[in-house]
N, CA, C and O of each residue as an XYZ file, in Angstrom:
196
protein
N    -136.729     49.303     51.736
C    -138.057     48.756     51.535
C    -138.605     48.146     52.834
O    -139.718     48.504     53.217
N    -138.038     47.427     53.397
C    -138.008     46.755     54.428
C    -138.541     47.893     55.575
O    -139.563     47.615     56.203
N    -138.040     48.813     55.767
C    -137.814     49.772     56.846
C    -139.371     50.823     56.258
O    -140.366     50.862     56.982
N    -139.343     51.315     55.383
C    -140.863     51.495     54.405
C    -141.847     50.419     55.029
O    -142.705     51.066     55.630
N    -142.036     49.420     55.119
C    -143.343     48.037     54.797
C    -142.994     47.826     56.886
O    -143.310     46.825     57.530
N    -142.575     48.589     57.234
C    -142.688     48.505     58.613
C    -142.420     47.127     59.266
O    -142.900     46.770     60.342
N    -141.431     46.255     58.328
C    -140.723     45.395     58.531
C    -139.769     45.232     59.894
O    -139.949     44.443     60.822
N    -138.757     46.163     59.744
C    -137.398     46.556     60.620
C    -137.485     48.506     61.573
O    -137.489     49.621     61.050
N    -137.517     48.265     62.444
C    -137.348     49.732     62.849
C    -136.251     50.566     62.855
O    -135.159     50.055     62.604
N    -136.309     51.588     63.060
C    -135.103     52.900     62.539
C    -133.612     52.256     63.045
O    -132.626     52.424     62.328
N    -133.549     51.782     63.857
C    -132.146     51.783     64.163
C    -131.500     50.291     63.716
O    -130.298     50.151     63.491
N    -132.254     49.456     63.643
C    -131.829     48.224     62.409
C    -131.998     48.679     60.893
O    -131.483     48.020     59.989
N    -132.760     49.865     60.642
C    -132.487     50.365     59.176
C    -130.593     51.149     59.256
O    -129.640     50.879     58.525
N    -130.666     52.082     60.369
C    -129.328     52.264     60.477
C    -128.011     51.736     60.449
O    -126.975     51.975     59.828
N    -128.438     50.831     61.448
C    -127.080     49.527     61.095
C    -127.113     49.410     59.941
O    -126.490     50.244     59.285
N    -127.780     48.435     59.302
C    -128.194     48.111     57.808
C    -127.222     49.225     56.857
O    -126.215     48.976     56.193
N    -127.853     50.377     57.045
C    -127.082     51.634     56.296
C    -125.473     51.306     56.466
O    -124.800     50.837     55.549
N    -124.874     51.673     57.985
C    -123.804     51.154     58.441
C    -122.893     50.666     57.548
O    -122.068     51.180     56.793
N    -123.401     49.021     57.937
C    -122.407     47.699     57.496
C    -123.054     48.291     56.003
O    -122.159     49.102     55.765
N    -123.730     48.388     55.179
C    -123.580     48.789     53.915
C    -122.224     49.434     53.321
O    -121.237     49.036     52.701
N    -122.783     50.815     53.924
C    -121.201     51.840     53.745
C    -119.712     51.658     54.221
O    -118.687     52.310     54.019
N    -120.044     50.326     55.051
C    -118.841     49.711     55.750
C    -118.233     48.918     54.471
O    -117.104     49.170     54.049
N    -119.095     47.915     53.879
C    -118.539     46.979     53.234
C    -118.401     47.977     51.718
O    -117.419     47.678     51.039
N    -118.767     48.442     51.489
C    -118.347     49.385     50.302
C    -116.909     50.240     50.095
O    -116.159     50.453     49.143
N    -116.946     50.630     51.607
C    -115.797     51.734     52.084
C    -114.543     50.364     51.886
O    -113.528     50.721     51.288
N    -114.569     49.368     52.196
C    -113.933     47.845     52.433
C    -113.493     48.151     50.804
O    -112.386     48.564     50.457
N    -114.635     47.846     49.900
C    -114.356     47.296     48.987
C    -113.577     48.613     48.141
O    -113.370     48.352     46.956
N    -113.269     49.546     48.452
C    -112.808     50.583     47.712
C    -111.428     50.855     48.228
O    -110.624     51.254     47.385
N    -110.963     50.698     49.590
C    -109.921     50.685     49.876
C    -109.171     49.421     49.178
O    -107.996     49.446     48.811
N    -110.125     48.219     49.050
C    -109.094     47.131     48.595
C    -108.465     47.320     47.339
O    -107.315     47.208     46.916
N    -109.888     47.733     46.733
C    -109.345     48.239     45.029
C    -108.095     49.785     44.591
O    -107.377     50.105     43.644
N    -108.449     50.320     45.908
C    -107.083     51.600     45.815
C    -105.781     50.731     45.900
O    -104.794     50.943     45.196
N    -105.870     49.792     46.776
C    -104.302     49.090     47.486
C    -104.103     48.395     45.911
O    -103.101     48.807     45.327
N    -104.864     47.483     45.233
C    -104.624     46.572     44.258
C    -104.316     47.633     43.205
O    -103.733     47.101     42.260
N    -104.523     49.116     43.004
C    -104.504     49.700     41.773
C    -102.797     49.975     42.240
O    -101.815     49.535     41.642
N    -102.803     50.670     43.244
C    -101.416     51.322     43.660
C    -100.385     49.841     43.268
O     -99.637     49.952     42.297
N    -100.388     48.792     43.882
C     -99.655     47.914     43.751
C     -99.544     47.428     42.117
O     -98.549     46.791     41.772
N    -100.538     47.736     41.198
C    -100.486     47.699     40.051
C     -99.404     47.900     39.232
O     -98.613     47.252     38.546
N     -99.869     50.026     39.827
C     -99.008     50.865     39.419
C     -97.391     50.534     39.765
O     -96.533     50.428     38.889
N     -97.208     50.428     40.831
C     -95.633     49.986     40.967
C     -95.198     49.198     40.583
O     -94.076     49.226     40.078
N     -95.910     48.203     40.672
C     -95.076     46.871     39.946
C     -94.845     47.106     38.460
O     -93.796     46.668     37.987
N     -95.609     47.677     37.752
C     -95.037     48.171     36.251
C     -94.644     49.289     35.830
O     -94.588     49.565     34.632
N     -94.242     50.269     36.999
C     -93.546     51.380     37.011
C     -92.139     51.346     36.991
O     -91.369     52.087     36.380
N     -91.771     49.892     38.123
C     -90.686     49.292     38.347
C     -90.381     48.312     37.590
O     -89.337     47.698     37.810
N     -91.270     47.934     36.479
C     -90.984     47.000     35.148
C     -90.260     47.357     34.568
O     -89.108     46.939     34.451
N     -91.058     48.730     33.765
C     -90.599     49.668     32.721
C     -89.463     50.370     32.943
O     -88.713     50.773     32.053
N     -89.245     50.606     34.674
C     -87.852     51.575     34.405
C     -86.658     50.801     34.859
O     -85.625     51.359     35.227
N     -86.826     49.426     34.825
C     -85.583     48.846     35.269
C     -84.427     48.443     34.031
O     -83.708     47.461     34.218
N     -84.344     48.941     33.252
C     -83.636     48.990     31.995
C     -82.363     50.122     32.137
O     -81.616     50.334     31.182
């Protein structure tokens, strides 16, 4: 919107884009690591019998 209303020009819309897909890409790796660590820890629950 910002970059539309001639607020910010192209290459601060870019960054912007950037650190967007940055902090997303962030937040999806964290949630892969927390699922995997999930998975093991009750993989290694269940089969320690």
């Amino acid at each position: 919107m910002s970059y539309k209303n001639g607020e910010i020009d192209f290459f601060q819309y870019i960054q912007s884009m950037e650190n967007a897909i940055s902090i997303e890409s962030d937040y999806l790796d964290n949630v892969l690591s927390y699922n995997k660590s999930y998975l093991e820890l009750h993989y290694f629950n269940f089969n320690e019998q």
